[in-house]
N, C-alpha and C positions, 0 to 999 in steps of 0.2 A: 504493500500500500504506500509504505515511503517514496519508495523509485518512482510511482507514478505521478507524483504531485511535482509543482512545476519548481526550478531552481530555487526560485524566489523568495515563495514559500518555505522553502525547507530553509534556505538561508534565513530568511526572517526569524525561524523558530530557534535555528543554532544562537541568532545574537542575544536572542529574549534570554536562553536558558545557558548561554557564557555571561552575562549580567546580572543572573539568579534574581529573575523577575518572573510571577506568577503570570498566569494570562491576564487575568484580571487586573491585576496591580500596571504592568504594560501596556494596557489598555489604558487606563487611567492616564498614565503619562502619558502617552502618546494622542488624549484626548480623540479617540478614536472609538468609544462605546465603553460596554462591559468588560469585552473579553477580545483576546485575539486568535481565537479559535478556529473562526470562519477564514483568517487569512491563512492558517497552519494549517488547514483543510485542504486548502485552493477554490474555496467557495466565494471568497473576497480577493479582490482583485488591490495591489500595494496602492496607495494614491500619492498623487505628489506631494501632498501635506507628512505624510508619514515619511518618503524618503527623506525630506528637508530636517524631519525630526532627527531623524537616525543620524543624518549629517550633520547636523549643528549641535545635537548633542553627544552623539560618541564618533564621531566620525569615520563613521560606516561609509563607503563606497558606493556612490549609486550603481557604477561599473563591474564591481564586485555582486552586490546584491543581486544584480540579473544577470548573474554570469558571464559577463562579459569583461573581467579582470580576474585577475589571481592576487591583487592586491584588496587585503579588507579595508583595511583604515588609512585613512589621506590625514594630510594636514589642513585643515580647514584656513588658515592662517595666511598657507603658504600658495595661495594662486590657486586655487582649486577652480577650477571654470569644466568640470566632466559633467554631461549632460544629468539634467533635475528630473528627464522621466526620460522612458523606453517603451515603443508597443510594440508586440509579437501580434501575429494571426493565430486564427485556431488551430495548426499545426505548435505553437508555441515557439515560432521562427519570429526571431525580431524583424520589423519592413522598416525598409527608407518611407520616414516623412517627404512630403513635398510640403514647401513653406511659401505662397506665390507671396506677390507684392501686397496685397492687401492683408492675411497675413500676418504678416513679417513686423505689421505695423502694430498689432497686438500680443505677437509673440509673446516679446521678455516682459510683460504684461500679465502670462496666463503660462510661465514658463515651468510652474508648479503645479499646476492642474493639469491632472492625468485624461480626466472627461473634454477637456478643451482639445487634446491632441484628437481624439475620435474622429474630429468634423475636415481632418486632412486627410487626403487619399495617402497611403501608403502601397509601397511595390515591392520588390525582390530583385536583384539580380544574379543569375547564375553563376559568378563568376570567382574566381581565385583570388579576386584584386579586393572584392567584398566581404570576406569569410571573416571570422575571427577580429572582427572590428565593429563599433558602431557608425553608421552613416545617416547623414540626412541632406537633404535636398534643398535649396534657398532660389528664390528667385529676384535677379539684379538688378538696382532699379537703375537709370542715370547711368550717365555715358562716363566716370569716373576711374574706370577700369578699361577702357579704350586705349590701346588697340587689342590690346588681349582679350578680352570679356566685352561684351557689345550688351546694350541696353535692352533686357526683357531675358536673356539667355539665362540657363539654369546651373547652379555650380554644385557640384557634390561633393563635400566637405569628410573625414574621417573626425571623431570625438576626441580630444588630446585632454591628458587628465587634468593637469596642473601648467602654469607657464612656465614652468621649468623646464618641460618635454616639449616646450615650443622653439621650432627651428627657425635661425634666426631668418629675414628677407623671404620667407616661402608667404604663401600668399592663403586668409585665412578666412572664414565667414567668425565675425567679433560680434557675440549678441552682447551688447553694452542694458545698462539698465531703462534706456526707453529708446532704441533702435536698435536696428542691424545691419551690420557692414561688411562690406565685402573689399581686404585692403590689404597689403603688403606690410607683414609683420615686420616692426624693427626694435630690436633690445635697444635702449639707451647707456651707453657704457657709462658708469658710475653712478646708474641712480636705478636703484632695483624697486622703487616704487610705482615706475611709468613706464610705457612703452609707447612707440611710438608708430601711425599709422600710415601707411603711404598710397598717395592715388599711384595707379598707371599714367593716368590724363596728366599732362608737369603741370595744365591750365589751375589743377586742386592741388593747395598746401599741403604739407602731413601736418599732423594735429597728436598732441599725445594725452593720453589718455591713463589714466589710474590703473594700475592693476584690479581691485581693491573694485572698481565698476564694471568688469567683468564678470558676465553672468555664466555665459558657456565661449567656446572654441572649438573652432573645426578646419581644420586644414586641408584644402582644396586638393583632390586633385585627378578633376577629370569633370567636365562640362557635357548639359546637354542643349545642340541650337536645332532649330525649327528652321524651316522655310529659306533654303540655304540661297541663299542670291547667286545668279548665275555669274561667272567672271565678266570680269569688264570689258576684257579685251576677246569675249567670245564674237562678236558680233562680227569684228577683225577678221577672227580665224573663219568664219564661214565665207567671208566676200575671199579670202584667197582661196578657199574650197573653189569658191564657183569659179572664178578667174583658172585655176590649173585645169578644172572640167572641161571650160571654154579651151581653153591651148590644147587641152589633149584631141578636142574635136576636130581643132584648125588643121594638127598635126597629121590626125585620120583624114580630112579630107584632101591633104596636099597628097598624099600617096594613093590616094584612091585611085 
């Protein structure tokens, strides 16, 4: 019966009873009802109020909790910006969020709330590049990441736990406490409180920014665009199509 219940749950249960707290008593603290039964169950489903709990009071891993780290406890202290929830499908396979522009504008907003993610389609990808990692999907607004990244195009991020496993100049989705941004990470040498953010466009300043306002981090890497524009210079290539067609006719009828 244990095997069958989902990671999360059992994990929940191991932190309650390495804390030597009753259900009930857990429950309490965690203002979450009577008892914590129905989540040791797999009848209740963790909410984002409960993760923040875990985290802010023993610093439990959101990453760890849904199996998706080997590391239990973070330093809450120390830059922790690893995603505040995770949703699997009925399979109990985690899915990439999609996060459009509208959104994005509520996000770090509702970044706790596990019911708010619902109303996002989520996807899967088959792929080796995806395995073993949390991903999510952000939609870019503003031409700020030009030439790289084009306005409306989709970027898909990997979850980094802490700003210390952030690499430095790689390019990252930054969910700040009342936006999100899509920018070129830079450490500030001598001051570990800030970092700083960089457009592609040189038209936008970098700007830097608190650690400390840092909700979550994701580091880009691999985009998805729509409605690809044909080359510029196709319209070119077809007039010397027809132009070598023409020559090759003039050529047939001089030998004819």
């Amino acid at each position: 019966m244990e095997s069958s219940l989902s990671i999360q749950a059992r994990r929940f249960k191991k932190v309650r009873e390495e804390l030597n707290y009753t259900q009930q008593a857990f429950a309490e603290l965690l203002e979450i009802g009577s008892s914590t039964a129905d989540i040791e169950r797999g009848k209740t489903r963790i909410t984002g109020k409960v993760v923040t709990e875990l985290l802010e009071r023993f610093q439990i891993n959101p990453l760890w909790l849904f199996g998706k780290s080997f590391t239990q406890y973070i330093d809450v202290s120390g830059g922790n910006v690893s995603p505040k929830a995770i949703t699997v499908d009925k399979n109990d396979e985690e899915t990439i969020l999609l996060v459009n522009q509208k959104a994005a504008a509520g996000y770090p907003h509702n970044i706790q709330d596990t019911e708010w993610y619902d109303s996002l389609p989520g996807f899967t990808i088959p792929l080796p590049q995806y395995r073993n990692a949390t991903y999510r999907g952000f939609q870019v607004e503003g031409d700020s990441m030009l030439p790289n990244i084009r306005p409306n195009e989709w970027v898909l991020g990997r979850a980094v736990s802490s700003i210390a496993e952030a690499d430095n100049s790689r390019i990252y989705i930054v969910v700040l406490q009342d936006s999100v941004l899509v920018k070129k990470l830079q450490k500030i040498h001598g001051n570990a409180q800030k970092v700083r953010l960089i457009s592609l466009n040189k038209e936008y300043l970098p700007i830097d920014v608190d650690i400390s306002s840092i909700q979550e981090l994701w580091l880009v890497n691999s985009k998805l665009s729509f409605g690809v524009d044909e080359p510029d210079d196709s319209s070119l290539l077809r007039e010397l199509q027809q132009s070598m067609q023409e020559l090759k006719g003039q050529i047939n009828n001089l030998q004819a």
